[in-house]
C-alpha positions in Angstrom: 33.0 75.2 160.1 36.4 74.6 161.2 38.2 75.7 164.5 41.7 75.5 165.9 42.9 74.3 168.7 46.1 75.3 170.9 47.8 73.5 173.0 48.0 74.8 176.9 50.5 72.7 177.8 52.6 69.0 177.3 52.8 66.1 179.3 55.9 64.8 181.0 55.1 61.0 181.3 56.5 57.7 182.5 55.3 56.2 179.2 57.7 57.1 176.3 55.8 55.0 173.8 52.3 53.7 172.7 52.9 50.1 173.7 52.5 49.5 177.7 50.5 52.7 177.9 47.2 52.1 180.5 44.1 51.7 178.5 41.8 54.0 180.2 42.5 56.6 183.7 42.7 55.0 186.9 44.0 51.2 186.1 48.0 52.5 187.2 47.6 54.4 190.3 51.4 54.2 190.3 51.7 56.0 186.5 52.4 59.6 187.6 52.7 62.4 185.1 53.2 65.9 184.8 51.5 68.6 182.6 53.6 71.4 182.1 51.7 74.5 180.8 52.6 77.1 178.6 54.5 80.4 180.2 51.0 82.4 179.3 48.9 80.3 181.9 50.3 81.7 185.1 49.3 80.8 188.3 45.9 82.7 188.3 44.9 79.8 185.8 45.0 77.1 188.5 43.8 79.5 191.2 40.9 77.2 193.1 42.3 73.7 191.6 43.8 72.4 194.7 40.3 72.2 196.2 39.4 69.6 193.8 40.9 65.8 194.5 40.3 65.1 190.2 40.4 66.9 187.1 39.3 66.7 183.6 42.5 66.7 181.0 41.4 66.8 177.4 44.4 65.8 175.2 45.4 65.3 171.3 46.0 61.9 170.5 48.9 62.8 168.8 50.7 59.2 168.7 48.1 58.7 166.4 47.9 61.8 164.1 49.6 60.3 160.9 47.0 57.2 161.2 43.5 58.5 160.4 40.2 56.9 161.8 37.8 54.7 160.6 34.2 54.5 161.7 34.2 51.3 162.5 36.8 49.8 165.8 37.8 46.9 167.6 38.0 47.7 171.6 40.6 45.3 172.9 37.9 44.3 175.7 36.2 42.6 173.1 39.1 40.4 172.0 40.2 42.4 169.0 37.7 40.6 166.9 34.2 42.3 167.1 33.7 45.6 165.7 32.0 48.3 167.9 31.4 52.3 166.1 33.9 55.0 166.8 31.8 56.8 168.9 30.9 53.9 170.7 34.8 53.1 172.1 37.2 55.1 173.7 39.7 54.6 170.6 42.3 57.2 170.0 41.4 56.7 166.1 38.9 59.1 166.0 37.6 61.8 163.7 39.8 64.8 165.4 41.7 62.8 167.8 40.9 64.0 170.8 40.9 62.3 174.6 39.6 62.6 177.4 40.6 61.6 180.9 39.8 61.5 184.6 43.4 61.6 187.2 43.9 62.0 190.8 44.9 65.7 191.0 48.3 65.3 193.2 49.6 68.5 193.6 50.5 71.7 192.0 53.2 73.6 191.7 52.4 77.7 191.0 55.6 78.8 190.2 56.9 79.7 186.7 56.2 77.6 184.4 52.9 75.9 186.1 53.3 72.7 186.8 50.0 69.9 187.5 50.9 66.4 188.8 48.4 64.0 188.7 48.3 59.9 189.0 46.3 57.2 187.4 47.7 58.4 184.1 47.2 56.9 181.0 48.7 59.8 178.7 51.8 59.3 176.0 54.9 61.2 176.5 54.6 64.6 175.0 51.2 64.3 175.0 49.1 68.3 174.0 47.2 69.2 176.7 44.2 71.2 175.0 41.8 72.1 178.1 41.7 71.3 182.4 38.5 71.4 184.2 37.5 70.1 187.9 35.5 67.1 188.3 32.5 67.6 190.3 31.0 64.4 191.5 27.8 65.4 192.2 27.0 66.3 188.7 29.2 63.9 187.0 29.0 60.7 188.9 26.7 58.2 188.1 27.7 54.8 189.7 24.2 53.1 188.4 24.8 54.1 184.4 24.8 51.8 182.0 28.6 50.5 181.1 27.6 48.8 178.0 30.8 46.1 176.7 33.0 47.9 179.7 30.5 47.8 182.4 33.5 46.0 184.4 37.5 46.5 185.2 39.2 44.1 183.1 40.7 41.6 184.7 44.5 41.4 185.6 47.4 39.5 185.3 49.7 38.1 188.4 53.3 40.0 187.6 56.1 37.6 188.3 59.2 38.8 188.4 62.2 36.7 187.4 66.3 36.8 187.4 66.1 39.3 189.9 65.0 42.1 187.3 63.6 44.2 189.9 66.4 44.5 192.1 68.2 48.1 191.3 64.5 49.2 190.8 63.3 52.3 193.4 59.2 50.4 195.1 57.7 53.4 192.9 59.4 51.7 189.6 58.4 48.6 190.6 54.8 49.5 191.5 54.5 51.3 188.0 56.2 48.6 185.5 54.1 46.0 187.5 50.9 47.5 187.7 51.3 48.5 183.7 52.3 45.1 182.6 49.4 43.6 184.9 46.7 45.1 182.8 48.4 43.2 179.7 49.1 45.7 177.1 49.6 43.1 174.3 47.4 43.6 171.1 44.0 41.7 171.9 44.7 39.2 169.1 48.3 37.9 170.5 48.7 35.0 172.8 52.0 33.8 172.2 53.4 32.7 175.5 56.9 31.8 174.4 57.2 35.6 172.5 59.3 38.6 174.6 57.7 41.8 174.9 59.7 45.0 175.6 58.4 48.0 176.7 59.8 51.2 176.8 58.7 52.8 180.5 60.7 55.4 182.2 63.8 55.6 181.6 63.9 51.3 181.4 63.2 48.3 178.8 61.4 46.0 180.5 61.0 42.7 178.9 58.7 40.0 179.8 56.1 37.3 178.6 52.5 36.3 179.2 51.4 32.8 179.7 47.6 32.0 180.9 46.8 34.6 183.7 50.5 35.2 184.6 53.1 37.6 183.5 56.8 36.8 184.2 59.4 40.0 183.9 62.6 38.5 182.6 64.5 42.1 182.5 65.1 45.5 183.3 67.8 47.4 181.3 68.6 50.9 181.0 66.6 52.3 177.4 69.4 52.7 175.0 67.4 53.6 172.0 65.7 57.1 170.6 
């Protein structure tokens, strides 16, 4: 049996590309995002929201679409070498390509179209919104569960910024590019500390390089690509 899914809305994000984006909810408080929803979910649709301090946002992986899935993965927590199953990681290569995740519900804005702003994100650009629903901690918290190979928050890097790169940057730029780059969004296998990474964040490339436990943030230039 098959079904189709719409779309209820599309994410305005600080993250314009898959490199640099968080790897799970939560780890960038500072990465703030929008969700714009279609002109046939009014403001009746989010009637009630505001009493809720987190939401559900299930999401289409659709950086991803053209990629397929395999059943088998490697989760970056485990170095990029061991394999774990699909359904066992929180890899957007999945069978239909759906995500899942929990933000801080911000505000709301009920005019015309709806607009939800929530922080913690760690959603693509453009991103399809498929379904919103409140979290209720009573029912869905369970601090003593099992966390299997992610039972812990990864570790994080000390951001360094060099050549003055920060200094036309607003605090909530900074706060965002730092926090982003501190939970090192290189692929799992790379440790090449003499290699420059640019990441395409807001309206910025921000290069920079990762040596031991430090990150160093060499520049900030206006993006000039697509």
């Amino acid at each position: 049996m098959s079904y189709t899914l719409e779309a209820v809305g599309h994410v305005d994000s600080p993250y314009k590309q898959k490199f640099g984006v968080a790897r799970q909810p939560g780890l960038v408080p500072a990465a703030e995002i929008c969700i714009t929803l279609n002109p046939e979910f009014h403001a009746d649709c989010v009637r009630g929201l505001t009493e809720f301090d987190y939401i559900w946002v299930s999401f289409v992986f659709h950086g991803v679409l053209n990629e397929g899935w395999s059943p088998l993965v490697r989760p970056p927590r485990l170095g990029g070498k061991q394999k774990m199953g699909v359904f066992a990681t929180r890899s957007p290569h999945r069978p239909n390509h759906l995500g899942l995740s929990l933000l801080k519900l911000e505000r709301i804005d009920s005019g015309r179209p709806v607009k939800i702003y929530c922080s913690g994100a760690d959603l693509l650009h453009g991103t399809p919104v498929v379904d919103i629903k409140p979290y209720i901690p009573f029912v869905e918290a369970k601090p003593d569960a099992a966390g299997g190979f992610a039972a812990a928050k990864p570790p994080e890097l000390a951001v360094i910024w060099q050549n003055q790169a920060e200094h036309a940057l607003s605090e909530t730029e900074r706060q965002l590019i730092a926090q982003s780059i501190a939970q090192d969004p290189r692929p799992a296998y790379q440790n090449i500390p003499e290699r420059i990474y640019v990441m395409h964040i807001l309206n910025y490339d921000v290069s920079f390089q990762i040596d031991g436990e430090q990150a160093y943030i060499t520049a900030v230039r206006p993006h000039t690509g697509d």
